[in-house]
TIVOLO-585178 format. One record per residue (C-alpha): residue in one letter; x, y, z. Coordinates in steps of 0.05 Angstrom, whole numbers, padded with zeros to 5 digits, always signed. Example, Ala and Ser with C-alpha at 12.3 -4.5 7.8 and 13.67 -1.06 7.14 Angstrom:
a+00246-00090+00156s+00273-00021+00143
***
This chain:
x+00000+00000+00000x+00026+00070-00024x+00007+00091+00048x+00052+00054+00085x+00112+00061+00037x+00109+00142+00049x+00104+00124+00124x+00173+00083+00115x+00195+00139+00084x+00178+00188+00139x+00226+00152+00183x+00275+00139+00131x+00281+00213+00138x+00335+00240+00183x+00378+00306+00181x+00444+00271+00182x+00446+00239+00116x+00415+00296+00079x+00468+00323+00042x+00497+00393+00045x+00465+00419-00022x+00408+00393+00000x+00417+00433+00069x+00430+00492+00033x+00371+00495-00013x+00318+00495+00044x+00348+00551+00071x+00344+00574+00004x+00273+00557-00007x+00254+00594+00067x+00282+00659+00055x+00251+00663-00018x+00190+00638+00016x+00195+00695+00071x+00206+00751+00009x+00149+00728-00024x+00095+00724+00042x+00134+00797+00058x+00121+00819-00011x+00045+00802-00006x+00026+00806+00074x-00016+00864+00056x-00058+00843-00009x-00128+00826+00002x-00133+00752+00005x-00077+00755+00048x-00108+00807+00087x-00174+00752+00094x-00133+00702+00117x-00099+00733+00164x-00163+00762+00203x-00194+00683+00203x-00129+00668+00232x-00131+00720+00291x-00197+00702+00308x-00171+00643+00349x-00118+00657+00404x-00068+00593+00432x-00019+00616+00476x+00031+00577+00458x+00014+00567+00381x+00040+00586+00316x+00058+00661+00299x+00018+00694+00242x+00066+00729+00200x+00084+00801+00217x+00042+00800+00277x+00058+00781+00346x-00009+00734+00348x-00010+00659+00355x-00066+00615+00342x-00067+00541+00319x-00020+00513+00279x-00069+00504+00207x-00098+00576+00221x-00025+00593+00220x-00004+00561+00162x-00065+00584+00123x-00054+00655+00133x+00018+00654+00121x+00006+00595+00060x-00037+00653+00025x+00016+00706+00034x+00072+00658+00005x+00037+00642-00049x+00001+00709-00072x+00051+00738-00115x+00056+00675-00150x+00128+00678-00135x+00155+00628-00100x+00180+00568-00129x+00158+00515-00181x+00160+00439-00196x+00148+00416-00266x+00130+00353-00283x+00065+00309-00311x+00027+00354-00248x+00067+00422-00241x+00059+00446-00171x+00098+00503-00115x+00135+00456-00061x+00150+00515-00021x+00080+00518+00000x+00097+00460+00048x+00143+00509+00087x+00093+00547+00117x+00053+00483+00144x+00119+00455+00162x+00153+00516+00207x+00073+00539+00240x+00082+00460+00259x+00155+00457+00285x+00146+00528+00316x+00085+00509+00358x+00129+00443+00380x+00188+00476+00401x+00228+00438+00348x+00302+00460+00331x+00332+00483+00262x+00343+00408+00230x+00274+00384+00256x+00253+00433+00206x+00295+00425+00150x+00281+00348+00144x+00209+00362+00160x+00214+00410+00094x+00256+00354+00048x+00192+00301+00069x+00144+00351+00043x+00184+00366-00015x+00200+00293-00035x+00118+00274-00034x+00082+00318-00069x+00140+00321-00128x+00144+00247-00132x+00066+00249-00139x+00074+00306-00187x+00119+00248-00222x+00072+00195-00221x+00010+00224-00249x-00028+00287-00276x-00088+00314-00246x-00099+00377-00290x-00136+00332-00349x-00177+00298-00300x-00203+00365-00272x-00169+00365-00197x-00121+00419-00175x-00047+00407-00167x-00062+00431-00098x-00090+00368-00081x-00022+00335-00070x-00012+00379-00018x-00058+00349+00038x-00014+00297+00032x+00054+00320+00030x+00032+00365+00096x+00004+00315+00129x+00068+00272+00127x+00113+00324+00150x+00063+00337+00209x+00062+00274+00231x+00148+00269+00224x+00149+00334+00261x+00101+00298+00315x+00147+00241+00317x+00082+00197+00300x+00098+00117+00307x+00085+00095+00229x+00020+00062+00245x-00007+00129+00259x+00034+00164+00202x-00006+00123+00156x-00071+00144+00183x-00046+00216+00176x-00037+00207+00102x-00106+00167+00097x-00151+00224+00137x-00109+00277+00098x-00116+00243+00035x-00184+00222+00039x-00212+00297+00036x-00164+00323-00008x-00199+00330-00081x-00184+00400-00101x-00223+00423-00168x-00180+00459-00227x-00236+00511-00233x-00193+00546-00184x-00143+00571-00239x-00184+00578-00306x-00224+00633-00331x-00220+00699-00292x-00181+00680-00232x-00200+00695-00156x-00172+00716-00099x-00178+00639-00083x-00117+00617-00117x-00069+00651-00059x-00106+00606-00016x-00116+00538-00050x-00054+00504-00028x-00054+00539+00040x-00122+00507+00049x-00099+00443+00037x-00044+00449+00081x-00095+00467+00136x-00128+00401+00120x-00063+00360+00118x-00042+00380+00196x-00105+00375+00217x-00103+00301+00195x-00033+00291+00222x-00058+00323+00303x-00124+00275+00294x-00073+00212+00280x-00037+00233+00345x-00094+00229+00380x-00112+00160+00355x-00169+00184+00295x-00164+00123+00244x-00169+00137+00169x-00200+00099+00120x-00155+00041+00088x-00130+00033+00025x-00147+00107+00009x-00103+00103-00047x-00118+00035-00082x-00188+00025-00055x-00244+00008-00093x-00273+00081-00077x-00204+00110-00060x-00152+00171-00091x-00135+00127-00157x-00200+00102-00177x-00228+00173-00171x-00178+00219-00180x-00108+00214-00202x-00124+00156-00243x-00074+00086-00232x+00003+00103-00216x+00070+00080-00183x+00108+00120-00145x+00184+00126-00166x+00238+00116-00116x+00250+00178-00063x+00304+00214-00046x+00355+00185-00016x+00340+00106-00028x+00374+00078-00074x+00420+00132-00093x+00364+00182-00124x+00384+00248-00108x+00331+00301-00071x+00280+00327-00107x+00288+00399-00077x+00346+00406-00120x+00302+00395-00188x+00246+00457-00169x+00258+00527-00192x+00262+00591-00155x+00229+00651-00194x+00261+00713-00207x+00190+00747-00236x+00127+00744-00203x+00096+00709-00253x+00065+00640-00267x+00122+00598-00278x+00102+00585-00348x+00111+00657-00373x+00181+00661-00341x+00214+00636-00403x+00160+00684-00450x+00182+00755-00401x+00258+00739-00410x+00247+00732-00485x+00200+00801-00486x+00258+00829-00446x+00307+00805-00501x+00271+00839-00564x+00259+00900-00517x+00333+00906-00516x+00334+00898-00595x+00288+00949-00608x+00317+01008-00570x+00379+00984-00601x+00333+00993-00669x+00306+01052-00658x+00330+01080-00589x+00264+01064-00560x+00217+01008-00547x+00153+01040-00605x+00099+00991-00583x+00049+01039-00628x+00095+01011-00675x+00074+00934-00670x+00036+00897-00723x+00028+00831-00689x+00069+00788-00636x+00068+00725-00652x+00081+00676-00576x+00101+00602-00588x+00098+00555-00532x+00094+00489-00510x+00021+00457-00498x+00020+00454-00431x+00033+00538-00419x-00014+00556-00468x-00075+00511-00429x-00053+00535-00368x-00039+00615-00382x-00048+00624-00459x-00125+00600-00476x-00173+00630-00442x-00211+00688-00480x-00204+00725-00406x-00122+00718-00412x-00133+00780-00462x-00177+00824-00422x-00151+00803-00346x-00189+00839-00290x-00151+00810-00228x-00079+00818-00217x-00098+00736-00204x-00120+00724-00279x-00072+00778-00308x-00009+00729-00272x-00031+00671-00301x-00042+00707-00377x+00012+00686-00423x-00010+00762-00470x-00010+00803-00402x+00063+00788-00378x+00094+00791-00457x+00063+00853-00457x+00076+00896-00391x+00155+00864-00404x+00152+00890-00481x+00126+00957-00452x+00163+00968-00390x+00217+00932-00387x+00211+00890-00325x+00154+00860-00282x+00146+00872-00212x+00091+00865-00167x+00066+00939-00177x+00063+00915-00262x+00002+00886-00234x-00038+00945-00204x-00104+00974-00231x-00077+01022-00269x-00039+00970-00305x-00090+00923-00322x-00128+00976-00348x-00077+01017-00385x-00090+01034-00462x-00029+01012-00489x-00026+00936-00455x-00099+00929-00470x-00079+00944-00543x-00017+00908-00538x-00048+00844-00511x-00102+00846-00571x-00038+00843-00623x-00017+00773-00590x-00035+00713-00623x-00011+00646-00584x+00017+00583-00617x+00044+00514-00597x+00109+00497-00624x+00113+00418-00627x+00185+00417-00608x+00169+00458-00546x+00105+00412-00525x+00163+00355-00532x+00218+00386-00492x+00173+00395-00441x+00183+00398-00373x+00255+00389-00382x+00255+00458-00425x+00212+00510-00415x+00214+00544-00488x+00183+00604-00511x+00198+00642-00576x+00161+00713-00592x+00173+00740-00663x+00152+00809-00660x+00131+00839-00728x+00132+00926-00738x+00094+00970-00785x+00148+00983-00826x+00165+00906-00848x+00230+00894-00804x+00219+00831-00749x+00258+00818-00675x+00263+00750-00647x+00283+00721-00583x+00275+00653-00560x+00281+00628-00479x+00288+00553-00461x+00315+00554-00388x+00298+00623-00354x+00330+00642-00297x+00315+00596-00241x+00310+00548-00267x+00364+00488-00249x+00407+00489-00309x+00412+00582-00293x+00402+00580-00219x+00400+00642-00172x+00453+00649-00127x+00447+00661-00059x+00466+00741-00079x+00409+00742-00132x+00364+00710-00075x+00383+00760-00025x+00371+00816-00072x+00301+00782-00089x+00282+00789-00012x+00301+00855-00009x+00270+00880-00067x+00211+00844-00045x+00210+00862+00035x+00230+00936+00019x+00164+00965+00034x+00153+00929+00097x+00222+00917+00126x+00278+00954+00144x+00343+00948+00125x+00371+00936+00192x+00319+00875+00196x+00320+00842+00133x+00391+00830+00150x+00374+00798+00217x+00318+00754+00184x+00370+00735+00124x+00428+00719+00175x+00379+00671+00217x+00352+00640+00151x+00428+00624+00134x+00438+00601+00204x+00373+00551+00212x+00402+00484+00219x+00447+00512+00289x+00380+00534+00308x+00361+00500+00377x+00293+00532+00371x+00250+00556+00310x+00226+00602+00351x+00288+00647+00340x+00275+00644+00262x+00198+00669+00279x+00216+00721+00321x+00267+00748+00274x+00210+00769+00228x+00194+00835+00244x+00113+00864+00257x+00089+00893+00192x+00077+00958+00175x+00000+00950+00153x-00004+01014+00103
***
């Protein structure tokens, strides 16, 4: 049963034979998660969250982000879940199910924190949660069968609870079953206009998954065979799978050090389509010492079949009304990086999703799969954009591995300059190197309580 193999795997899990990259890149992944929940603490959704969160005082709970309140640990990891993933910047997993693995790391530290766990607790906590949902990611697709990637998540939380609980396995495997058994996410949450919803999708499931794993500790059973059964995950779901050997057995390296760290705040998809716009930006005011968009004819986006379903089919991808829908449209981010040069989170204002020139722009973009690109897929992450001018002359750039992405990785400098540029507005200077020097410092940590209070009280204006 697949149930029982994870729960092996739980306890196969310990910090001393996880290797130093491996080490490193959590600490990686918690700081770019901290810029990213820092970036977005004060966005609506995240603003939501965060008052459902407060509602419920436990004195010795899990801290809300850039407060000083505790509640329980899955109110915690909601709130701070949503502020992660808002900017839909924070990191990325392709495969047959794409998904954001650092959305475990909020469920994982609101867990450890309320436990009074130290620094490696954490980090192999973090490397559980990573290792399930991307192996499930491997082993089937949920997209075509209508379920969210999101889904995965109840599970890979509810393992890492139960590790950070120091569950026996019997009761590991009834956290995965009650986490599992409630964990059917629907797509719907990502296509058309999107909602506020989507900051909170994973973060939901996450609440879900340690609920499941504090019910096993207190001896709540789960159904069996929720995975095989006649009525269970497979059958209804994810469709028939295997899962493919985990980290660390059998000499497979992590999967931690496959995901992607984003350097836009875009959906991971059009990372590859904004360094290309960048790239014939660059040609043009070489051209004609200016970027002329009243200039364009037509811009022509190829892409691989699996970006253009997710951000490039839509008739709303064209006219977005959210900064939710306008993050997740292929036209949007080619053309706010064709106008302005760059994308940051204020390329997503009102202003900007209702300025003249990218509504025009965007209705000048015609989107095409390239075969080749559908076929390198996920190990390349093509786009191409040919864009064609009034008076006859064509610019080209084409993107396979934007930056990120394993093969161009950020280094800890780029990441560092990410958080700042991210934190800026809500952090000082003087405390976003405190919160980076305990981030670097995590696995000497005796308590991750240090790491919480190192994040400073927001400013909430």
């Amino acid at each position: 049963m697949l149930a029982e193999r994870l729960a092996e795997y739980a306890g196969f899990i310990k910090f001393q034979n996880l290797p130093p990259e491996v080490v490193h890149e959590v600490k990686r992944r918690v700081l770019d998660s901290l810029a990213c929940a820092y970036g977005a603490i004060t966005a609506p959704p995240c603003r939501i969250a965060r008052r459902l969160a407060i509602r419920v005082v436990l004195k010795d709970g899990s801290t809300v982000w850039g407060t000083r309140h505790r509640t329980t640990p899955e109110l915690a990891a909601f709130a701070n879940g949503t502020a992660v993933r808002y900017l839909d910047c924070n990191d990325t997993y392709l495969s047959k199910e794409p998904a954001h693995p650092s959305d475990n790391i909020p469920a994982c530290l609101a867990v450890a924190e309320s436990l009074h766990v130290n620094g490696r607790q954490l980090i192999q906590a973090i490397v559980l949660a990573y290792e399930v949902q991307c192996r499930l990611c491997d082993a089937a697709a949920l997209r075509p069968r209508g379920w969210d990637h999101v889904t995965y998540g109840a599970f890979s939380t509810a393992v890492a609870t139960a590790k950070l609980l120091k569950l026996s396995k019997n009761r590991i495997v009834h956290a995965i079953n009650l986490g599992g058994i409630t964990a059917g996410a629907l797509r719907q949450t990502r296509v058309g206009e999107v909602s506020f919803w989507k900051a909170c999708a994973f973060a939901n499931s996450s609440r879900n998954g340690i609920f499941a794993g504090y019910a096993a500790r207190e001896g709540m059973t789960g159904p069996a065979a929720m995975f095989e059964g006649e009525k269970g995950f497979m059958k209804v779901i994810s469709g028939s799978f295997s899962l493919p050997d985990l980290g660390g057995s059998n000499g497979v390296s992590y999967k931690i050090l496959d995901t992607y760290i984003k350097p836009h705040p875009v959906e991971y998809h059009a990372q590859s389509a904004v360094e290309a716009a960048f790239a014939i930006r660059q040609q043009l005011m070489a051209e004609y010492g200016e970027c002329p968009v009243h200039q364009f004819e037509s811009i022509n986006v190829g892409s691989g079949d699996v970006a253009i379903e997710i951000i490039g089919r839509d008739p709303e991808k064209w006219h977005p009304n959210t900064r939710e829908t306008a993050d997740h449209s292929l036209p949007f981010c080619v053309a706010a990086a064709l106008a302005d040069g760059k994308i940051t989170p204020q390329s997503f204002s009102r202003s900007r999703l209702n300025d003249t020139v990218l509504v025009d722009l965007m209705q000048k973009i015609r989107v095409e799969e390239i075969k080749d690109f559908s076929e390198g897929y996920p190990e390349a992450m093509s786009t191409k954009i040919d864009v064609h001018m009034i008076d006859g002359k064509t610019f080209t750039a084409q993107v396979d591995h934007p930056r990120g992405h394993p093969r161009r990785p950020l280094s800890d400098h780029d990441l560092e300059i990410k958080f700042q540029e991210l934190t800026s507005r809500r952090i000082s200077r003087k405390d976003q190197t405190k919160l980076i020097q305990t981030v670097w410092e995590l696995d000497h940590l005796k308590d991750v309580k240090a790491l919480v209070a190192a994040m400073p009280v927001m400013d909430e204006r």
